[in-house]
N, C-alpha and C positions, 0 to 999 in steps of 0.2 A: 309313140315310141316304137322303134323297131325291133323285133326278135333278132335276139342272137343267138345262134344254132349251137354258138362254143360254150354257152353258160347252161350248166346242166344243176335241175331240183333235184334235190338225192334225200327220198325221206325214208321214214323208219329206222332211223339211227339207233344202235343201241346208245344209250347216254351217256356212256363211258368213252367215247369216238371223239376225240377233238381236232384244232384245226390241222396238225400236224398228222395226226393218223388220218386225218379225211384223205390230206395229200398223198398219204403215203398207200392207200386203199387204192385210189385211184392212177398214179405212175404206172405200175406197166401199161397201162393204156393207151398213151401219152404223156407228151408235159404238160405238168400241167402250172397255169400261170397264176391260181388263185382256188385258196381252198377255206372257207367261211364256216362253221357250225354257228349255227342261231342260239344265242342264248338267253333267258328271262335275263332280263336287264337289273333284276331288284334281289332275285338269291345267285346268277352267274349260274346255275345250271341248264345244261343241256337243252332245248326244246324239240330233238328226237329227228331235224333236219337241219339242211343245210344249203350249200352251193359250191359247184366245183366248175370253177373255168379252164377250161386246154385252150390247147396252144392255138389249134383251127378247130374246123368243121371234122373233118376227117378224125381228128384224134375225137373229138365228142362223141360221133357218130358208133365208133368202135367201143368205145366207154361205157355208151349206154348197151348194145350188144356182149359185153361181157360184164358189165355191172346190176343192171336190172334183174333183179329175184335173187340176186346169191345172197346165201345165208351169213352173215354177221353177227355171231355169238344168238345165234336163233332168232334171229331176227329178217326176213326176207327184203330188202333193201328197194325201192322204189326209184325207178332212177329213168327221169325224161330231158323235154329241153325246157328249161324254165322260161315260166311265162311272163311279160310286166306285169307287175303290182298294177289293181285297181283301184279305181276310188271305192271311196266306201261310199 
């Protein structure tokens, strides 16, 4: 499976961050086309990451440049280009 450079891991979420603020975290950056927090499946909270797709490369590129380490409710945010899922 090939890497996409516009799909970015964004972890360290504070828990309170959902999909609409992910989006809204990450817009000045770019557009962006798709914004996911991961959630436990069985109580619906938070799992403290997520995924944020832009538009291109370029908009991701600037994203992780001004997103990676800044502070979110004390929280220093984690932010690269996600990788495929492996097998177990």
């Amino acid at each position: 499976m090939e890497e996409q450079k516009n799909k970015l891991y964004v972890g360290n979420l504070p828990y309170s961050v959902n999909d609409d603020g992910l989006k809204e975290l990450f817009a000045p950056s770019g557009e962006v086309t798709e914004a996911k927090v991961i959630t436990d499946k069985f109580s619906g909270r938070s799992k403290g990451f997520g995924f944020v797709t832009m538009k291109d490369d370029a908009a991701a590129e600037k994203a992780i440049t001004d997103m990676d380490g800044k502070d979110i409710d004390g929280r220093p945010m984690k932010v690269n280009v996600a990788r495929p899922m492996r097998d177990k």
